[in-house]
N, C-alpha and C positions, 0 to 999 in steps of 0.2 A: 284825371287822365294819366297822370304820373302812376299813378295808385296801381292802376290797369297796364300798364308796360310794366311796369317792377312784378307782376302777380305773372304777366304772361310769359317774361325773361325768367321765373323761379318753375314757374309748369313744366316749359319748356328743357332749363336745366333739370328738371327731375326726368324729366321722358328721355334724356340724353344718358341719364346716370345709371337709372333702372331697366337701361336695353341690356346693359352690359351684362353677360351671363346668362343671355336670354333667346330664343326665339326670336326673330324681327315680329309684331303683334300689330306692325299697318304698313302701311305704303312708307310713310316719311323715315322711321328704321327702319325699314331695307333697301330703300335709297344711301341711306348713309353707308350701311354696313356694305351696300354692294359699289361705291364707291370707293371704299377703304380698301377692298378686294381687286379693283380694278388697279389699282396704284402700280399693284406688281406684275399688271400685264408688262410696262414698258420693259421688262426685260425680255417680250416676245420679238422685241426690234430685230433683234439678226437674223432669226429663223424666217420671221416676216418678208425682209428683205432680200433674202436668198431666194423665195419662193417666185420674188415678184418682180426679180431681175430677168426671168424665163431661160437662161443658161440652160436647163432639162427639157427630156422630150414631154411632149403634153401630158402621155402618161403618169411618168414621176411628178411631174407636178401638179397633177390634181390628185395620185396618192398622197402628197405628201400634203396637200391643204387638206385632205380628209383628214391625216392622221394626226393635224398639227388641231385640226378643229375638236375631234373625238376627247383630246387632249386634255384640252382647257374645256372644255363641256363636262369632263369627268372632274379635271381639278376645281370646278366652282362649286360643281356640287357637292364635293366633299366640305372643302373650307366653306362653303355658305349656310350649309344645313347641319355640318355635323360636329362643328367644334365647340358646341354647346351640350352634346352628352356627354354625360360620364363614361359610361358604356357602350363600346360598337359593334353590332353587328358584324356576322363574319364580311358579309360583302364590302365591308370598307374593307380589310383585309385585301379583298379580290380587284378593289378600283385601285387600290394603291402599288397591289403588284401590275395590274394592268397598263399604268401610267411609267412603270419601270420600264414594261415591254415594250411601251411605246419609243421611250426615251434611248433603249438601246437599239432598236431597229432604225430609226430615224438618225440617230447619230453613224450609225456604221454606212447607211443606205444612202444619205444625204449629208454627212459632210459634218464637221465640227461646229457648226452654225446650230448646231439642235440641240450641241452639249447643257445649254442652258435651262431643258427641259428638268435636266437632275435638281436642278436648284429648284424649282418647282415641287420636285417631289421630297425633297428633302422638310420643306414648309409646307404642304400635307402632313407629312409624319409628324412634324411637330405639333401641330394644329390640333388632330385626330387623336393620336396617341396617347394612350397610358403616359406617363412618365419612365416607370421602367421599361416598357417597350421602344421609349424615342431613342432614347439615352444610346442604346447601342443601334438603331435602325439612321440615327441621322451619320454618322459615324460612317456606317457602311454604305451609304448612300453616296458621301462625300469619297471613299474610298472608289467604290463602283466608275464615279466620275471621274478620279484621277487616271486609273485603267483604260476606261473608254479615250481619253483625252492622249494616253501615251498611242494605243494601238492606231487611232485616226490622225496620226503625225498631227495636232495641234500645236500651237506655236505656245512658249512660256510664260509671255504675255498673259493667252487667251486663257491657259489652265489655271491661274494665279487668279486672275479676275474672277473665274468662275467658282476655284476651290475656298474663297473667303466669304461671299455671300451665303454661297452652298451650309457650308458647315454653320456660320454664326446665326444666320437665317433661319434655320430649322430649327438648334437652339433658345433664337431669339421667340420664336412661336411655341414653344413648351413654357416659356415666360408669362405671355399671352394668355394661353391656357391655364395653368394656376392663378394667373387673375381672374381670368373669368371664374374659375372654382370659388376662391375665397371669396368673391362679388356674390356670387348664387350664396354660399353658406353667411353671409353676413347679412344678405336681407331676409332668407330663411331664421336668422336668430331677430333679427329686428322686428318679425313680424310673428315670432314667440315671444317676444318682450312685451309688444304690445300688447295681444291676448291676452297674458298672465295680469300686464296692467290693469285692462279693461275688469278682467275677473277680482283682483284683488279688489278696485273699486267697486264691483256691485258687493262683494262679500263685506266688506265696510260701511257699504249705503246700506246693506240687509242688516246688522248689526245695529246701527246707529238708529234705525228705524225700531225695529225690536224694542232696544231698550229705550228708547225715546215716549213710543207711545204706548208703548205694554205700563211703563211706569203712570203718564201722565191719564191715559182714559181708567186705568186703575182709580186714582186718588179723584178721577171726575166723576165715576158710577159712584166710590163711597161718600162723596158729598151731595150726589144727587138725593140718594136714599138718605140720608141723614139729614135732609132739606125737607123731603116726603112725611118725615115722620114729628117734625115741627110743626107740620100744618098741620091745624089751623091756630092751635094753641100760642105758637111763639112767632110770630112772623116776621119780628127782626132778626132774631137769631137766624130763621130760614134764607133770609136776606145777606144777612152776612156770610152763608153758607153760597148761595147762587152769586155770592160777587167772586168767592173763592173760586167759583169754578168758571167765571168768564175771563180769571185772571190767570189760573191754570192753562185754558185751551188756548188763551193768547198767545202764553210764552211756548206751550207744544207745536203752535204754530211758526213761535221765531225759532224754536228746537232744530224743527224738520227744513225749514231753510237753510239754517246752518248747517245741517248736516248733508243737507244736498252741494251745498256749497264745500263742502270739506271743512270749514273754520270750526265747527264744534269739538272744543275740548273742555269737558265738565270739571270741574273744582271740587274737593272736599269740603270747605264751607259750602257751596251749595247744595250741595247733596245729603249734607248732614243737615240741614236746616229742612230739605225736604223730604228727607225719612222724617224728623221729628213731627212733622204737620200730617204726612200719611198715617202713620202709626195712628197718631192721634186722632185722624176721623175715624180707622177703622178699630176702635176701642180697645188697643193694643196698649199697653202701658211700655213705653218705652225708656230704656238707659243707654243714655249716652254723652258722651264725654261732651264738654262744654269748652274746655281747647287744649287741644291739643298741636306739638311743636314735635316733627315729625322731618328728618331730611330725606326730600324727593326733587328727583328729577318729572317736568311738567310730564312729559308720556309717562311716566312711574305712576306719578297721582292723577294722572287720568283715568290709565288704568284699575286703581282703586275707587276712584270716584264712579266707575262703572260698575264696578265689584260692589259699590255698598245701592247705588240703584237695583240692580238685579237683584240681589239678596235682599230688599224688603220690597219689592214688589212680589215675588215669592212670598216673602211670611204673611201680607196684605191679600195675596189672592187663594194661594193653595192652604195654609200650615193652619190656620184656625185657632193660632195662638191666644195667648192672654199676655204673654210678655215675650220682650225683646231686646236685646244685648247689646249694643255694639262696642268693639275698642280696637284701640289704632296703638301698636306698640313697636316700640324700635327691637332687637332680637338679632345677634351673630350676623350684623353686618344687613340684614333684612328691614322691611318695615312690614307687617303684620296686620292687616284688618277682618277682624273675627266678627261674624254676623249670627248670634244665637238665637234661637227661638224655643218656645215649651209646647210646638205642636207636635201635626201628624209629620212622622219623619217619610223615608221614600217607601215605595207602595202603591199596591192600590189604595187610593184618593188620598194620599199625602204627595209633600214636593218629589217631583223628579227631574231627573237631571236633562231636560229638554233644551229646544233650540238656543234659549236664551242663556243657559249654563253655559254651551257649546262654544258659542259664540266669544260669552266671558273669558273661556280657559282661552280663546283666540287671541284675543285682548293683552292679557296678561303673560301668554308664550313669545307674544312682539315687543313685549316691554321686558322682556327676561324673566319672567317670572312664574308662578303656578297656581295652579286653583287645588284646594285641599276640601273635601265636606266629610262629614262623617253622621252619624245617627246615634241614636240613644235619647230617651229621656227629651226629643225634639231632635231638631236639626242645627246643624253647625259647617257657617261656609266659611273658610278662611283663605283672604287672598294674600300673597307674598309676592314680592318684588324687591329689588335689591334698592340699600338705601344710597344716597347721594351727599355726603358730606359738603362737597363741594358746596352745594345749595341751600346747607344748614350756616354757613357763614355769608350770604351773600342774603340779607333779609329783603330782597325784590325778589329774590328765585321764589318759582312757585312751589308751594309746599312747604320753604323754611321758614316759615313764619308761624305763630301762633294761629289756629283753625280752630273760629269759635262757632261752634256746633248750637248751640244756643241761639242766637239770632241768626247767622248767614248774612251774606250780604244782599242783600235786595228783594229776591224772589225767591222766598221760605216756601211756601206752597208750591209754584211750580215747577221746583227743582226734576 
C-alpha cells in the first residue's frame, strides 16, 4: 500500500513537472493552469464594482460589461494558449493592441476604476512576447498608464498601486516565460540523452553479440568437424572433442548474458588462452607469449581483449592460414597487441574489414585508442591504446600483473 502512494505521489509529481513548457494535454492540467490564471482576476475587483453599484445609465452599463467581458475573454485566451509558443502569430499582435483599445476607452469612458485593465496588458506582453519585444512594450505600457492616470484626474494613491504591479508584473512574466523556454529545451535534451543512451546500448549489445558468438559458434563448427573426422576410428578423442563443445556453448551462453546484462568485460588471460585452443582445432600453428606483464587500465585491456577475439576469429574463419603471431608490447607511452597471420590478406575471398572490425575500431576509439591493419605476405591487425602506469604498480589492477597465455584461468576453450 505504501508502495502504491509513493509511486502515485512520483506520477503525479512528474505530471506536475512535465506540464510546465507545455500545452495543458488533459482536464487535470488545465484546471491547474487555468486556476493559476484565475488568481489575477482579483484585480478585476474595482472595475467589477463600479459596474455593479449601477451609478450609469443602463446603456453604459452593459457597454461597459461587454467591454469589460471582450476583455478578459481576449486576455485568457492569449495567457492560456499562447505563452507556450516560441513564435506568435500576427494576431496576438492585433488581441494585444485590441486590449490596449480596450483599456483606453474604458478608462476615459468609465472612470479610473478600469486603469487596472493596463496591468492586465502589460502581463500579456510579458507572457506572449519575445523578450526583445517585452523589454520596451511593458515599459510603454506602464508609461501609457501613467498618462491615462494623469488625464482621468486619479488620485496618487491609485496611480502608485497600479504603476508597481503594472511595470513588475509584466516583467515578472518574461521571467515566467524563459522558464517555461529552458523547461521545454531541457526535456527536449533529456529526451536526446536518452535516445543517444538507448542507441549507444543496442550499438554495445550488437558488438558484444558479434564478437561473442562470431568467436565461440566459430571454434564450435571447428570442433564439430574435427569430432566428424574421428569417427569412427578414435572415439575418445571424438569425445573429448564434443565435451569441448558442450563446454564452449555453455560459457557462450553465460557470455551472452552477461553481455545483455552489461557486466561482460573480457581479460587477456582469457582470451589468450582461448586463441591458443582455437587456433589449435583449426590446425593453425600458433605463437604466443606465455606471460606477459603489460600496464592497463581494465577498459584499456578489455578493449584489447576484444581486439585479440576478433583478430583470430578472422584468421580461424576467413585467412586460411598455417600460422599465427600474436604479441603484446609496451611502446611510447602505448601498449601494442599485434595479430599476424601467413594468409589471404584483404580482397576477394581473403579478411576484410567488416562489421566486426567496425565495431573493434569502436571499442578501441572509447578506450583512447586505434586500430591499425595492414597486408603483405598475410594480414596484420594491430590494436593501440594508451598504457596505465598507475596499474603497473598496483598488482590487483587489471592488466598489471603477469598474463599467462598458456593456461588462462579457467575457461581456455571457451574464451
Amino acid at each position: 500500500m505504501a508502495t502504491g502512494t509513493s509511486q502515485w505521489r512520483e506520477t503525479a509529481a512528474a505530471d506536475d513537472t512535465t506540464a510546465i513548457g507545455r500545452a495543458p494535454e488533459n482536464r487535470r492540467q488545465a484546471l491547474i493552469k487555468l486556476i493559476w490564471v484565475a488568481m489575477w482576476m482579483l484585480y478585476l475587483g474595482a472595475p467589477v464594482s463600479d459596474l455593479a453599484e449601477g451609478d450609469r445609465t443602463p446603456a453604459a452599463t452593459v457597454l461597459g460589461w461587454l467591454g469589460l467581458g471582450v476583455f478578459v475573454a481576449v486576455y485568457l485566451g492569449i495567457v492560456f494558449f499562447r505563452t507556450n509558443a516560441e513564435h506568435q502569430p500576427r494576431r496576438v499582435y492585433g488581441q494585444l493592441l485590441l486590449l490596449g483599445a480596450l483599456g483606453l476607452l474604458m478608462a476615459f469612458t468609465l472612470g479610473d476604476s478600469f486603469l487596472v485593465l493596463f496591468v492586465y496588458l502589460a502581463v500579456g506582453c510579458g507572457a506572449v512576447l519575445p523578450s526583445r519585444q517585452a523589454r520596451w512594450a511593458i515599459p510603454l505600457v506602464t508609461a501609457v498608464l501613467a498618462a491615462v492616470a494623469g488625464l482621468t484626474g486619479a488620485s496618487e494613491g491609485t496611480v502608485v498601486s497600479l504603476l508597481v504591479p503594472c511595470f513588475l508584473g509584466g516583467y515578472a512574466m518574461t521571467g515566467v516565460r524563459q522558464l517555461v523556454r529552458t523547461t521545454r529545451e531541457l526535456r527536449e535534451a533529456r529526451a536526446a540523452v536518452a535516445q543517444l543512451a538507448a542507441t549507444e546500448e543496442r550499438l554495445r549489445l550488437a558488438r558484444d553479440l558479434h564478437d561473442l558468438l562470431g568467436h565461440s559458434l566459430s571454434l564450435i563448427t571447428l570442433k564439430s568437424e574435427l569430432a566428424g573426422r574421428m569417427l569412427p576410428g578414435r572415439p575418445e578423442a571424438a569425445a573429448a572433442q564434443v565435451a569441448d563443445i558442450e563446454r564452449v556453448s555453455r560459457q557462450a551462453l553465460v557470455d551472452v548474458r552477461e553481455a545483455v546484462s552489461g557486466y561482460r568485460r573480457p581479460t587477456l588471460p582469457v582470451e589468450l588462452a582461448g586463441a591458443r585452443d582455437a587456433l589449435r582445432a583449426a590446425g593453425i600453428r600458433a605463437e604466443l607469449p606465455a606471460t606477459v606483464t603489460v600496464p592497463l587500465a581494465p577498459e584499456a585491456e578489455a578493449a584489447l581483449a576484444w581486439a585479440l577475439r576478433e583478430a583470430v576469429t578472422n584468421v580461424v574463419r576467413h585467412s586460411g592460414a598455417t600460422r599465427c603471431a600474436v604479441s603484446v608490447a609496451e611502446e611510447d607511452g602505448t601498449v601494442r597487441l599485434t595479430v599476424a597471420d601467413d594468409g589471404r590478406g584483404p580482397g576477394p575471398g581473403g579478411t576484410r574489414h567488416g562489421n566486426g572490425l567496425t565495431g573493434l575500431e569502436e571499442r578501441l576509439l572509447l578506450a583512447g585508442g586505434r586500430l591499425e591493419t595492414a597486408a603483405g605476405n598475410g594480414f596484420t591487425l594491430r590494436a593501440v591504446v594508451p598504457a596505465d602506469y598507475a596499474a603497473a604498480h598496483d598488482p590487483g589492477a587489471a592488466g598489471g600483473g603477469p598474463v599467462d597465455g598458456a593456461r588462462g584461468p579457467g575457461r581456455a576453450a571457451g574464451a
